[in-house]
LUMLO-772136 format. One line per field, with one value per residue: x, y, z of N, C-alpha, C in turn; residue in one letter. Coordinates in Angstrom, 3 decimals, padded with zeros to 6 digits. Layout:
// LUMLO-772136
n_px [X, ...];
n_py [Y, ...];
n_pz [Z, ...];
ca_px [X, ...];
ca_py [Y, ...];
ca_pz [Z, ...];
c_px [X, ...];
c_py [Y, ...];
c_pz [Z, ...];
mivex [A, ...];
***
This chain:
// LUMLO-772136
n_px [-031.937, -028.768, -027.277, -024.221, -024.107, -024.888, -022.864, -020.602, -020.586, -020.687, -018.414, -016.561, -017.184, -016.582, -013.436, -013.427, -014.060, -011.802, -010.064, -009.169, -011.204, -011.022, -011.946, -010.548, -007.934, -007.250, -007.474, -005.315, -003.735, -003.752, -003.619, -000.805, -000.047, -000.783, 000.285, 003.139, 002.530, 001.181, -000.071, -002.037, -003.801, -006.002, -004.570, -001.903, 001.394, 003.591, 005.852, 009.170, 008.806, 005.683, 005.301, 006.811, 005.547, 003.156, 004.353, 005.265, 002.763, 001.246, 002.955, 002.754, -000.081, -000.296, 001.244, -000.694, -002.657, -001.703, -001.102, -004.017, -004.802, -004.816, -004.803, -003.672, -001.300, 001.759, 005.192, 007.059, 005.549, 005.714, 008.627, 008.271, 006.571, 008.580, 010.231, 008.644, 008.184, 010.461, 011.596, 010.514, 011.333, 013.187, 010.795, 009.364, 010.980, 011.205, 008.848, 008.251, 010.432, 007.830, 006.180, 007.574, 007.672, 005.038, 004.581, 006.321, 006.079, 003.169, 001.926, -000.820, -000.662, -000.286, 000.883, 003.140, 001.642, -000.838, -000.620, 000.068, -002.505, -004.801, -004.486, -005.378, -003.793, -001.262, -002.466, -002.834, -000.424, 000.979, -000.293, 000.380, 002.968, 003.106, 002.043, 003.451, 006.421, 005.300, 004.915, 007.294, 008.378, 007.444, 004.515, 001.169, -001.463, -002.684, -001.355, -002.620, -005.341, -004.592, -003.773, -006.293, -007.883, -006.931, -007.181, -010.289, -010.815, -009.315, -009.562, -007.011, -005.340, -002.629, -001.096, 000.355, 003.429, 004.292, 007.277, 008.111, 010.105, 011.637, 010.471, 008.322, 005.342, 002.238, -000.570, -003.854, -004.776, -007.105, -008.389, -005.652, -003.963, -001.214, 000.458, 001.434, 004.050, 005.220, 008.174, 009.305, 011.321, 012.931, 011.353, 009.111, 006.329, 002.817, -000.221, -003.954, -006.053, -003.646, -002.499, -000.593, 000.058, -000.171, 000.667, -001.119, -003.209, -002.880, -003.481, -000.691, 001.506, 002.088, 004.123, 005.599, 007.603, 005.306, 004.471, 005.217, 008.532, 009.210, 011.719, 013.809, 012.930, 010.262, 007.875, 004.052, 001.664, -002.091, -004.338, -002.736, -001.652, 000.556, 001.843, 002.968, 005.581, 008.428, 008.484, 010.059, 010.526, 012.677, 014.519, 014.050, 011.930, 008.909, 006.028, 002.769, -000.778, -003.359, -001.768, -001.013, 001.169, 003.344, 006.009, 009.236, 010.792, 013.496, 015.792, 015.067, 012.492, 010.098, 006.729, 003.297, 000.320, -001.893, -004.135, -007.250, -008.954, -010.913, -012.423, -014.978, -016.740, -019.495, -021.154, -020.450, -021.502, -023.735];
n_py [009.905, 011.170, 014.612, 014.131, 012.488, 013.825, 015.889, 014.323, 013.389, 015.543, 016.825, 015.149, 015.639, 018.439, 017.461, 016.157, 017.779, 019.296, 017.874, 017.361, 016.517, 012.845, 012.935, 015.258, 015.115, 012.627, 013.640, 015.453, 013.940, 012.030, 014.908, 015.357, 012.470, 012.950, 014.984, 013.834, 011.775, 012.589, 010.961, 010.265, 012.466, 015.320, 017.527, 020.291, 021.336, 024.278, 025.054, 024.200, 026.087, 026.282, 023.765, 023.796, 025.389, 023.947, 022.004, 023.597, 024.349, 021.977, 021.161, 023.438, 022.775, 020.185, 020.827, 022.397, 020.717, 018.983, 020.637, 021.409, 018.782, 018.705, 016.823, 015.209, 015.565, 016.461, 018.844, 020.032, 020.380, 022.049, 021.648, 019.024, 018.405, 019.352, 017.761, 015.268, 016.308, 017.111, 014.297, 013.326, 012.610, 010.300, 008.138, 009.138, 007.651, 005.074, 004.306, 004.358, 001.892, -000.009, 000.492, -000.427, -002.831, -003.872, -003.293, -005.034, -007.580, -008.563, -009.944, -009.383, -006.376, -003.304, -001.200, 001.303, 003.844, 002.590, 001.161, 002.955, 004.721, 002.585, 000.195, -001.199, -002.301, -000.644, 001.678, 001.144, 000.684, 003.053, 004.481, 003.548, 004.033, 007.182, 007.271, 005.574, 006.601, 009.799, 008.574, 006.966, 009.657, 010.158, 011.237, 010.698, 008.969, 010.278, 008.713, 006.159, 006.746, 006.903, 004.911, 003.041, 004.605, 003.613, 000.980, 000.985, 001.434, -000.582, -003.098, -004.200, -003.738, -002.703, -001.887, 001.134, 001.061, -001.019, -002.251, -002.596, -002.977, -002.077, -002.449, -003.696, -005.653, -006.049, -008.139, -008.325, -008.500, -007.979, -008.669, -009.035, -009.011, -006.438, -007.027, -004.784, -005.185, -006.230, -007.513, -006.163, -007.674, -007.122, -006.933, -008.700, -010.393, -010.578, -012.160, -012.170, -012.159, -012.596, -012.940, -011.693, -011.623, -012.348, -014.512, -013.989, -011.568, -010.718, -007.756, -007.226, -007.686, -005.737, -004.086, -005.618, -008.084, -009.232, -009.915, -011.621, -012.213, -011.421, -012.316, -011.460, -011.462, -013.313, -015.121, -015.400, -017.233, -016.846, -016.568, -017.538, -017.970, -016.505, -016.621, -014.748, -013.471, -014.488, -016.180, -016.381, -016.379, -017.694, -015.924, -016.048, -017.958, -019.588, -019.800, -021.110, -020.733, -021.184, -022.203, -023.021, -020.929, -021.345, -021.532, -020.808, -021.011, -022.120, -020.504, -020.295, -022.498, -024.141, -024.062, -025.899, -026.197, -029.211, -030.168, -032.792, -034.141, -035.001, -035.435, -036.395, -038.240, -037.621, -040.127, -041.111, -039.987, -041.109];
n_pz [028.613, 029.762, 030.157, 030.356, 028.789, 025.952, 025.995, 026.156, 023.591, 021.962, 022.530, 020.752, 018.452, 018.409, 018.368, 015.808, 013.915, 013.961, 012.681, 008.772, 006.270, 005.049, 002.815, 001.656, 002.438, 000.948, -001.613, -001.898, -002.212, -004.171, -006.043, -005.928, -007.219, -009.349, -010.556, -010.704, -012.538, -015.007, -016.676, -015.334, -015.301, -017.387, -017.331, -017.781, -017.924, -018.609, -018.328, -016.354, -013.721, -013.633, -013.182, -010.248, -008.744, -008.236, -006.966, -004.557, -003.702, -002.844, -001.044, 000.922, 001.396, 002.490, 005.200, 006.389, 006.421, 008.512, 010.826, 010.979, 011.993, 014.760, 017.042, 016.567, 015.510, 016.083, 016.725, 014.283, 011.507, 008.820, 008.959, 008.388, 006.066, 003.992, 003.975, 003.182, 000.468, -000.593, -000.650, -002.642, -005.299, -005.381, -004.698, -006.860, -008.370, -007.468, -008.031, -010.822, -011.208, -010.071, -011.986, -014.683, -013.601, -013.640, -016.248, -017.549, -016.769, -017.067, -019.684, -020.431, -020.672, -022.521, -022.960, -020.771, -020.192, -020.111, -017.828, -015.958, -015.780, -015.966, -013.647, -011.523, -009.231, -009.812, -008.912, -006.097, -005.201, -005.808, -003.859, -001.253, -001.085, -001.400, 001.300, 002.941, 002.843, 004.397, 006.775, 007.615, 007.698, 010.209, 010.509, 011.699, 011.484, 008.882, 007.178, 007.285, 006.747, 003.791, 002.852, 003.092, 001.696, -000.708, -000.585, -000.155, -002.489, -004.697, -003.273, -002.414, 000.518, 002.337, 004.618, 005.999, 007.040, 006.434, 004.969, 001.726, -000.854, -004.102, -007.560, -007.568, -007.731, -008.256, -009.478, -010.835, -007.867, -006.684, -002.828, -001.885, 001.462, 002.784, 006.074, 008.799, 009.639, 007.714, 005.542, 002.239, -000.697, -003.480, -006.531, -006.341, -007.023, -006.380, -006.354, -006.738, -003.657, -001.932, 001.593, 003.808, 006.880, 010.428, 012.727, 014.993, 016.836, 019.237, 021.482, 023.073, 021.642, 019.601, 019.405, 018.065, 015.905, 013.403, 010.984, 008.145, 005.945, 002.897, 000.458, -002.323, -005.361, -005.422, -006.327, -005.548, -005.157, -006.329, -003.477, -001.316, 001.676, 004.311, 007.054, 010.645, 012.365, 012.338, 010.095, 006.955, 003.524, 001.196, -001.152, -004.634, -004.943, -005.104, -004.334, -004.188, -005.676, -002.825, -000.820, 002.478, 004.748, 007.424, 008.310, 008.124, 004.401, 002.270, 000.084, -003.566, -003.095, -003.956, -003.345, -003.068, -003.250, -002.512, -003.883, -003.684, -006.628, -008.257, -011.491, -013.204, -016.105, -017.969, -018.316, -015.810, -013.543, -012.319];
ca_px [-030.515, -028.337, -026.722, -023.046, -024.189, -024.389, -021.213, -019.052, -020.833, -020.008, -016.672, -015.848, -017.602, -014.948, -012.346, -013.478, -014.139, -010.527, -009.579, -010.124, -011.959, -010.522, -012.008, -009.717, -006.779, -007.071, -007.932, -004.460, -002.527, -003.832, -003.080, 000.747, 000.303, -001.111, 001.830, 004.529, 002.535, 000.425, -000.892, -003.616, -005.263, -005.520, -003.396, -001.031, 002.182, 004.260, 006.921, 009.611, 008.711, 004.998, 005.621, 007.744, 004.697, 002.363, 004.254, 005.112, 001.054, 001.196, 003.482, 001.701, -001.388, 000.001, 001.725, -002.053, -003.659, -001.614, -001.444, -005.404, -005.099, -003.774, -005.031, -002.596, 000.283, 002.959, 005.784, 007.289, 005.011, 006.784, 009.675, 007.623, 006.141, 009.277, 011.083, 008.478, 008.654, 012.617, 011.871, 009.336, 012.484, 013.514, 009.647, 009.080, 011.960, 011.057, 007.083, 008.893, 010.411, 006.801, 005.693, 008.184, 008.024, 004.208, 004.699, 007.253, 005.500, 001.620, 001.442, -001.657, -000.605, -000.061, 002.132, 003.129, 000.822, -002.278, -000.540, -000.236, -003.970, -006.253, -004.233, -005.711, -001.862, -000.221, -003.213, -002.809, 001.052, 001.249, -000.985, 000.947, 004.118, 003.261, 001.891, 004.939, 006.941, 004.783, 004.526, 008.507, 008.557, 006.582, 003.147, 000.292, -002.988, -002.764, -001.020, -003.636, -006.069, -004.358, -004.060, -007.238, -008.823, -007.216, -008.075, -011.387, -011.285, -008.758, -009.419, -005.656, -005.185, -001.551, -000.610, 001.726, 004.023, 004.755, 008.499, 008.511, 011.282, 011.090, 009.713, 007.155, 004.300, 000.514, -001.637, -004.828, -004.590, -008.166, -007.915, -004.167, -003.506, -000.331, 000.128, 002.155, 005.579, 005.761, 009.298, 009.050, 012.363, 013.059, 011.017, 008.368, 004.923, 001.864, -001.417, -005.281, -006.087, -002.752, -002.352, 000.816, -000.219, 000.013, -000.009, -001.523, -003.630, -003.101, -002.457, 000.615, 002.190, 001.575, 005.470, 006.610, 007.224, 004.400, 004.270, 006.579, 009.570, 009.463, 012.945, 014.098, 012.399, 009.499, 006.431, 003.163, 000.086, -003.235, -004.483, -001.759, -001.735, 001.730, 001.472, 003.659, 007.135, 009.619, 008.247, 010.636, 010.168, 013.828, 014.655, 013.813, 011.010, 007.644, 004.687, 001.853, -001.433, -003.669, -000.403, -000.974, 002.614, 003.691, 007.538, 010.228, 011.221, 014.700, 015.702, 014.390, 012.192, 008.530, 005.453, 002.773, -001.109, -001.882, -005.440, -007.357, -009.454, -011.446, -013.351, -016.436, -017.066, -020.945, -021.122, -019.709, -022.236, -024.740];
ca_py [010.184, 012.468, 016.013, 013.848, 011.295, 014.504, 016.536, 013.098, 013.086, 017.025, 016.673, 013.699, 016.449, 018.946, 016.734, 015.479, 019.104, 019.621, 017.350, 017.286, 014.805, 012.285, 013.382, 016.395, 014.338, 011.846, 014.239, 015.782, 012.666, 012.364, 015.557, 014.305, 010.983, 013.159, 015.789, 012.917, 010.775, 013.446, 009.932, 010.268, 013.771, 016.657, 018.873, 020.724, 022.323, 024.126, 025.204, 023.577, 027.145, 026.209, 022.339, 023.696, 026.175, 023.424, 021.301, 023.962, 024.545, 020.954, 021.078, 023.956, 022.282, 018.916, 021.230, 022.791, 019.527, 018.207, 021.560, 020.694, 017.724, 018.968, 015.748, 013.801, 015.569, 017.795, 019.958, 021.510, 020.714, 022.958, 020.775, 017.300, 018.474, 019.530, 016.254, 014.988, 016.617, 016.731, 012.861, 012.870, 012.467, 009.200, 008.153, 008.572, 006.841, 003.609, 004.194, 003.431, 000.995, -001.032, 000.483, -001.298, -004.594, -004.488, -003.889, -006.293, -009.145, -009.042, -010.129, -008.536, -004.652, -002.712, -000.032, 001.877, 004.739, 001.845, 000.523, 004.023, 004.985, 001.315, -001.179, -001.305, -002.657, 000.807, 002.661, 000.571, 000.686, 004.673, 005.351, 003.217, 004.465, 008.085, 007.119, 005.180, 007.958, 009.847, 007.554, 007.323, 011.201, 010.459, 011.494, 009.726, 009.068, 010.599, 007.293, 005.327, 007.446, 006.760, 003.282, 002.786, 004.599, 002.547, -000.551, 000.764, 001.508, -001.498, -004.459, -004.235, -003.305, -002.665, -001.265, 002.020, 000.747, -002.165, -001.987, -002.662, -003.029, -001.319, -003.522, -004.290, -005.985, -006.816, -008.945, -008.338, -007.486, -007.862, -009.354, -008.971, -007.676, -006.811, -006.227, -003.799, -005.467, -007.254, -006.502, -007.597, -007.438, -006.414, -007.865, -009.504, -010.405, -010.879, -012.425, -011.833, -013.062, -013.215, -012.298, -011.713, -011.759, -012.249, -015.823, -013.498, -010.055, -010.554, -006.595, -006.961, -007.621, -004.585, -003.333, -006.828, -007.955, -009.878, -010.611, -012.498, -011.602, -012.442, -011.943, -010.808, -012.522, -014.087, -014.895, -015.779, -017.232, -016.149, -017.167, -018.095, -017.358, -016.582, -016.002, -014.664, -012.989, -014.660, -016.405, -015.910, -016.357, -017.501, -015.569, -016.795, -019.105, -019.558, -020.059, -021.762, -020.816, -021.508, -022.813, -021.854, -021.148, -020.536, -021.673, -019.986, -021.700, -021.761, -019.992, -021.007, -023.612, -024.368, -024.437, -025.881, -026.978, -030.655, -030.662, -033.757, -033.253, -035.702, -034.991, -037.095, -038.113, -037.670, -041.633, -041.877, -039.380, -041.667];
ca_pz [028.380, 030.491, 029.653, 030.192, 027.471, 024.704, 026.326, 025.144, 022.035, 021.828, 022.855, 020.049, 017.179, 018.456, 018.056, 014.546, 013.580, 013.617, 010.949, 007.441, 005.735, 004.145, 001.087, 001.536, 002.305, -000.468, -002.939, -001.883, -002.411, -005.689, -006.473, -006.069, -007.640, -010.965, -010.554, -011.014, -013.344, -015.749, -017.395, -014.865, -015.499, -018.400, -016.407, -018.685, -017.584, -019.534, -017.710, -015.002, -013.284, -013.287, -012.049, -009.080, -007.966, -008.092, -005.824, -003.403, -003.082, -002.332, 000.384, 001.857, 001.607, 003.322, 006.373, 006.877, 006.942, 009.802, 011.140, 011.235, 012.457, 016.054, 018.040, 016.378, 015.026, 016.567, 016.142, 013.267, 010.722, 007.944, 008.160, 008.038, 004.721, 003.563, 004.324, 002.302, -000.738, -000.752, -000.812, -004.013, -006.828, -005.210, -004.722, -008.480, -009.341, -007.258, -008.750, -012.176, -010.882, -010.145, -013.398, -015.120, -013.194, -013.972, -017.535, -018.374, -016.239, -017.100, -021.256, -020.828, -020.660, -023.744, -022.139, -019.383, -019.834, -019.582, -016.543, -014.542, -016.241, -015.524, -013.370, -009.897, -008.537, -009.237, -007.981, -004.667, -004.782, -005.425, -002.293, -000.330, -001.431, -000.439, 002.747, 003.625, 003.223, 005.366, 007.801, 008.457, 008.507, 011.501, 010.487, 012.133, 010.856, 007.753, 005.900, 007.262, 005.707, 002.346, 002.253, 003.827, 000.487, -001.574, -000.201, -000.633, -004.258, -005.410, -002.794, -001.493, 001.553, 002.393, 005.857, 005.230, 007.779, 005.843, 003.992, 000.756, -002.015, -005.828, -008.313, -006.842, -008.814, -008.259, -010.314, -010.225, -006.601, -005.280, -001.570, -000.954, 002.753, 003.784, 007.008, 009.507, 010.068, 006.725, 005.099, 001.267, -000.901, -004.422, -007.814, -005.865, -007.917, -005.673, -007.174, -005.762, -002.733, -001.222, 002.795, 004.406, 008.237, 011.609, 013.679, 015.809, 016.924, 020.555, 021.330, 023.372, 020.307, 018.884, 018.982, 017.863, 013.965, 013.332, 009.702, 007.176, 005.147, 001.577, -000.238, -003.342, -006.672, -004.915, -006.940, -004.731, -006.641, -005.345, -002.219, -000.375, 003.141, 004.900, 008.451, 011.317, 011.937, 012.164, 008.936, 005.944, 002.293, 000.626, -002.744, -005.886, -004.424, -005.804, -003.496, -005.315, -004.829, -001.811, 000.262, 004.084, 005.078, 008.294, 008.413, 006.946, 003.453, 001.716, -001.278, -004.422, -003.305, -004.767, -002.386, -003.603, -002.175, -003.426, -003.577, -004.723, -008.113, -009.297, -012.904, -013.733, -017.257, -018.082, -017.659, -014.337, -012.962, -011.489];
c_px [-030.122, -027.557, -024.537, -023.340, -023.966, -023.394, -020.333, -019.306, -020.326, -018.504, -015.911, -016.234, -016.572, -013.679, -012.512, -013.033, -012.770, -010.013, -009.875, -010.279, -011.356, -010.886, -011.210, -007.771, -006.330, -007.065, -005.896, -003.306, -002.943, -003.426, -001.485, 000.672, -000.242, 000.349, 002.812, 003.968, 001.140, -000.381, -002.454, -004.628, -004.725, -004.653, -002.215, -000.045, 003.131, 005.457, 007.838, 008.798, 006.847, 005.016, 005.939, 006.398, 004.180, 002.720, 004.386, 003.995, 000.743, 001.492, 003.070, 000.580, -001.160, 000.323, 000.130, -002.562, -003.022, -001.363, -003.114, -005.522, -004.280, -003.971, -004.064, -001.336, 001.078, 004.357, 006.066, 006.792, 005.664, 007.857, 009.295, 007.493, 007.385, 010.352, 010.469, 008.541, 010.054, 012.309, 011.311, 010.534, 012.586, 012.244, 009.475, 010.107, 011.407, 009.439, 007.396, 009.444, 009.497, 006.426, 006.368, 008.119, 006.233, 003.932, 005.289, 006.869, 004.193, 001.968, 000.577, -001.461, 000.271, 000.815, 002.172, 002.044, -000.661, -001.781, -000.990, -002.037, -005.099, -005.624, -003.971, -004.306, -001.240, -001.077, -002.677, -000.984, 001.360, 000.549, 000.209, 001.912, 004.280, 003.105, 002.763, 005.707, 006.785, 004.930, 006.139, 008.852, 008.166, 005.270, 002.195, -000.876, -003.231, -002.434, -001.834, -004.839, -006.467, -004.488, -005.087, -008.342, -008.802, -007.179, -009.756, -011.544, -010.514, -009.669, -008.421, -005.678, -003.295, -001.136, 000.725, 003.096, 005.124, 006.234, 008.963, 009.485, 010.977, 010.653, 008.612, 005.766, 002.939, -000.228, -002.905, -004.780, -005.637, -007.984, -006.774, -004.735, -002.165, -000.062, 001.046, 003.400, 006.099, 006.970, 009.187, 010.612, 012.106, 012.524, 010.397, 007.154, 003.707, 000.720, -002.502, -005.019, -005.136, -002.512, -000.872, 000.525, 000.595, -000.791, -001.228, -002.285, -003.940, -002.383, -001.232, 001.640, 002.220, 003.298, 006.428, 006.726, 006.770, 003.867, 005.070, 007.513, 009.616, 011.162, 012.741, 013.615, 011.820, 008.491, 005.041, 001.877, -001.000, -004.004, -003.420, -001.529, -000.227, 001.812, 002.845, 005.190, 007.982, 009.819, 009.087, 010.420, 011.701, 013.517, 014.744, 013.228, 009.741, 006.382, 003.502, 000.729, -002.718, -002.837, -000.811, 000.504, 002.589, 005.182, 007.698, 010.370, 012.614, 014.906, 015.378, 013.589, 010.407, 007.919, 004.767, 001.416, -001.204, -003.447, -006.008, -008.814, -009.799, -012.509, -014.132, -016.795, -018.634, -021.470, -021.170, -020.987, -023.621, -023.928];
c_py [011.466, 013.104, 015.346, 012.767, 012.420, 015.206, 015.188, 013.601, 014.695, 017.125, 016.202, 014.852, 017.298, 018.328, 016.317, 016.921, 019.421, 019.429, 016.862, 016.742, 014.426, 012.218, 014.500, 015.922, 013.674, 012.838, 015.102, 014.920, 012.404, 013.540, 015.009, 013.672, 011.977, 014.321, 014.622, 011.762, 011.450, 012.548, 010.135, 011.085, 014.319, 017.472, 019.208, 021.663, 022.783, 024.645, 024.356, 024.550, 027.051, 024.645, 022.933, 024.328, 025.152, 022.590, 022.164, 024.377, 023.875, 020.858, 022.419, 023.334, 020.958, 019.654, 022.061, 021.717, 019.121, 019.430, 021.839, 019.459, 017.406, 017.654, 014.918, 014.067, 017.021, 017.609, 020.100, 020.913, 020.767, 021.707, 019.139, 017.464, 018.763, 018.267, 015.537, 014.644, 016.593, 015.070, 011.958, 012.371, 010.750, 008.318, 007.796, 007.514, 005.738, 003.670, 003.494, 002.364, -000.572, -000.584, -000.846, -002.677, -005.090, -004.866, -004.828, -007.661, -009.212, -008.891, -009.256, -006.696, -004.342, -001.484, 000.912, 002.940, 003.693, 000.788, 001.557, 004.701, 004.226, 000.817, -000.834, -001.440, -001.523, 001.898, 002.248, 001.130, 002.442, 004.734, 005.080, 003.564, 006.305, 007.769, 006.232, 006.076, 009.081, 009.010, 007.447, 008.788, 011.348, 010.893, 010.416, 009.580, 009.225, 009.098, 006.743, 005.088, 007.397, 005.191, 002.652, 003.387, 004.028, 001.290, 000.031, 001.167, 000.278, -002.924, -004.763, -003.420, -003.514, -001.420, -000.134, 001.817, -000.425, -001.966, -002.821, -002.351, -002.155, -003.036, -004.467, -004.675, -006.902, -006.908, -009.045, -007.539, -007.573, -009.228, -009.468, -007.996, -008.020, -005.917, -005.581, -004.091, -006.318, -006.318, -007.706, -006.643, -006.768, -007.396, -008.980, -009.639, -011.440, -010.837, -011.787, -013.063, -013.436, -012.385, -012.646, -011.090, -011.908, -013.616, -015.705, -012.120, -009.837, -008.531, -006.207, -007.297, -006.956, -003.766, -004.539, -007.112, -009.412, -010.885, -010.786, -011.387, -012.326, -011.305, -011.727, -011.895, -013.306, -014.139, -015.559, -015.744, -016.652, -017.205, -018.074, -017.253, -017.974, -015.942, -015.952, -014.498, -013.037, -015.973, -016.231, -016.735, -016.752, -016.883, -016.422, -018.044, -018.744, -020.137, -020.389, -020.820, -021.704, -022.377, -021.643, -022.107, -020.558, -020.986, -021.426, -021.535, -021.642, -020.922, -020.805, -022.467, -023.363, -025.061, -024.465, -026.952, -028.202, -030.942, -032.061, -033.433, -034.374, -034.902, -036.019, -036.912, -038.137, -038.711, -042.035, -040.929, -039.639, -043.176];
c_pz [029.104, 030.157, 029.249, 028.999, 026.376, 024.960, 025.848, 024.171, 021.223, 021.506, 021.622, 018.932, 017.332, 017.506, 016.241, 013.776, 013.407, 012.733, 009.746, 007.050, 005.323, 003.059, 000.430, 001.471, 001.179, -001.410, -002.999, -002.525, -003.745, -006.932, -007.041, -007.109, -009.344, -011.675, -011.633, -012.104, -014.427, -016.509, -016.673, -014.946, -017.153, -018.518, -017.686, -018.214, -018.703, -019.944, -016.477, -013.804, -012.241, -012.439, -010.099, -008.202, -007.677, -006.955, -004.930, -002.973, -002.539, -001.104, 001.125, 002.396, 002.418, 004.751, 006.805, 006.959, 007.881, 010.617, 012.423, 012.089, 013.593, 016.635, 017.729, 016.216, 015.537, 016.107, 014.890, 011.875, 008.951, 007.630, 007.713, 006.303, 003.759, 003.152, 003.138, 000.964, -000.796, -001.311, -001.842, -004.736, -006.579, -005.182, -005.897, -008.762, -008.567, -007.698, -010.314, -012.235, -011.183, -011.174, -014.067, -014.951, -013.579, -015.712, -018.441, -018.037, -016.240, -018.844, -021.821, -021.188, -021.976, -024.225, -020.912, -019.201, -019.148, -018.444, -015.295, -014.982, -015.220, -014.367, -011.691, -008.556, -008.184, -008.454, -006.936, -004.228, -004.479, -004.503, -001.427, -000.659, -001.012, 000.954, 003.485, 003.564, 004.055, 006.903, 008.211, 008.384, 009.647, 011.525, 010.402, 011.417, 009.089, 006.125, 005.918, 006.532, 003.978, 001.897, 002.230, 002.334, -000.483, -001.750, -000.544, -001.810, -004.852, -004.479, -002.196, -000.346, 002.409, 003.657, 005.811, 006.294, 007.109, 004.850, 003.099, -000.465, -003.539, -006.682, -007.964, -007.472, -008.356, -009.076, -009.590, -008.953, -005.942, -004.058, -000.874, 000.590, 002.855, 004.918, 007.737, 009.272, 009.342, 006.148, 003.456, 000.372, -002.584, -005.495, -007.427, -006.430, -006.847, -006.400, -006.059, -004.875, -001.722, 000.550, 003.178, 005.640, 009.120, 012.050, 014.817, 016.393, 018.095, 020.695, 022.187, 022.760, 019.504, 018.237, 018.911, 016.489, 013.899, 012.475, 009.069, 006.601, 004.004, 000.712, -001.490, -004.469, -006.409, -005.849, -005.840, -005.380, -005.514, -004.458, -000.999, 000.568, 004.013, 006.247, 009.322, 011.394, 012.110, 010.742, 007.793, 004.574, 001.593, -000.975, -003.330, -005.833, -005.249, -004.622, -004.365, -004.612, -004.345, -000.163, 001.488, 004.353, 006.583, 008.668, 007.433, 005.984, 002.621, 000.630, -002.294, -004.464, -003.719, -003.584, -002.765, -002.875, -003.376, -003.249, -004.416, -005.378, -008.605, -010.520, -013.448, -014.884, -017.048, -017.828, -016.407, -013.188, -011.918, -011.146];
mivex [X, X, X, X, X, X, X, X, X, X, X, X, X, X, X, X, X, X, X, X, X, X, X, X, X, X, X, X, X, X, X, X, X, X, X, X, X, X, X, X, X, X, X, X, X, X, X, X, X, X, X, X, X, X, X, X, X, X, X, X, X, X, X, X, X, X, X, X, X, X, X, X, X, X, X, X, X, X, X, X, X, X, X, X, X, X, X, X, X, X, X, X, X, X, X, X, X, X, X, X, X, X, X, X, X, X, X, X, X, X, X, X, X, X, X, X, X, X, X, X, X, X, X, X, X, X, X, X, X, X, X, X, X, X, X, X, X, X, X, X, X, X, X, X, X, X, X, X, X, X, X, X, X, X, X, X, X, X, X, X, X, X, X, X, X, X, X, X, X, X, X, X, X, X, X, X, X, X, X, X, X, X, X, X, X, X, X, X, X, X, X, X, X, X, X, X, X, X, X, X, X, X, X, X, X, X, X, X, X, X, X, X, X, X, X, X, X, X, X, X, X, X, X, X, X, X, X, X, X, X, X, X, X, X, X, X, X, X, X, X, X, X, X, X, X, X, X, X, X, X, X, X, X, X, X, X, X, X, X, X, X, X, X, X, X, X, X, X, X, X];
***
């Protein structure tokens, strides 16, 4: 091996060296997500006075991590993080939102605190919900980062690019993807298993919209696969699941896979 084979490999440690782990990142974004929803930690404030410090430590600490993370992100910093936070109030309020839409539509949940506490959905949804915000401030990398951890702790995987509606509700939730250029509407309930794709991952399609549109009051059982974007979803439809869809469907109509199902009495078995 020659002296230009470890100068790359040099070079690429540099470059990493710059920015901070994503154990530093995440751990930030959690911070946040315990700020605005105190269900998740001990944390005890017990002033507005002390709240307000805590987030502006926050938004320091977000304008030093991309700060840090020169390879990717330029100018002013300061005001990115600021943009941010300014944009938390509205944030929480559509997080209550999917609270709400998960507690009033799973039987199973016992109340909102043991929705924002256990239920894998709002973990997944609050990441992606900062890191979409992020992500149209213009900050690179960093959303990716977020969604990308909690796909690996839930099973969802939800592209922070992706523009999603309030009420937003996941069941269960392990295996959903959705992906970049999906636009989903308001009071939509997504089971496990469900993908919302791309006909395609040729990359000169990269700045094209790729993946479906589901409208307002959609339900989508699990495993149903909806591909490609000019794809649409009509409101107040129901998608069964395992339905592969790839044409748009009207409003309120019922899609549903017809598999065939025979059942063998103990008799019939030989």
């Amino acid at each position: 091996m020659n002296d230009e084979f470890f100068r790359q490999i040099l070079n690429k440690q540099q470059l990493a060296e710059a920015v901070p782990s994503n154990k530093e990142i995440t751990a930030w974004a959690m911070e946040v997500i315990r700020l605005l929803f105190p269900e998740q930690s001990k944390k005890v404030f017990l002033s507005v006075g002390q709240l307000k410090d805590e987030f502006a430590k926050l938004e320091q600490e977000l304008s030093h991590i991309m700060d840090a993370t020169k390879a990717c992100c330029e100018g002013n910093n300061p005001k990115r993080a600021q943009n941010f936070f300014n944009s938390l109030p509205e944030l929480y309020r559509i997080l209550n939102t999917d609270i709400e839409a998960i507690f009033n539509g799973d039987p199973a949940a016992r109340s909102e605190f043991e929705v924002i506490r256990t239920y894998p959905g709002f973990f997944a949804i609050s990441f992606y919900r900062l890191a979409h915000s992020l992500y149209v401030n213009d900050v690179p990398l960093i959303p990716r980062i977020l969604t990308e951890y909690a796909h690996s702790k839930t099973g969802i995987d939800i592209h922070p690019a992706a523009d999603i509606d309030e009420y937003f509700y996941i069941d269960h939730g392990t295996g959903i993807v959705i992906g970049e250029t999906t636009r989903i509407g308001k009071n939509v309930k997504l089971y496990q298993g469900v993908t919302l794709g791309a006909l395609s991952v040729a990359k000169y399609m990269a700045n094209t919209k790729r993946h479906p549109t589901v409208e307002d009051n959609v339900v989508i059982y699990s495993g149903a696969t909806i591909l490609g974007g000019e794809t649409v979803v009509g409101h107040d439809s129901v998608i069964g699941g395992n339905v592969w869809l790839t044409k748009s469907v009207e409003p309120h109509s019922r899609v549903f896979h017809a598999p065939t199902v025979k059942v063998l009495k103990k008799s019939e078995e030989n």
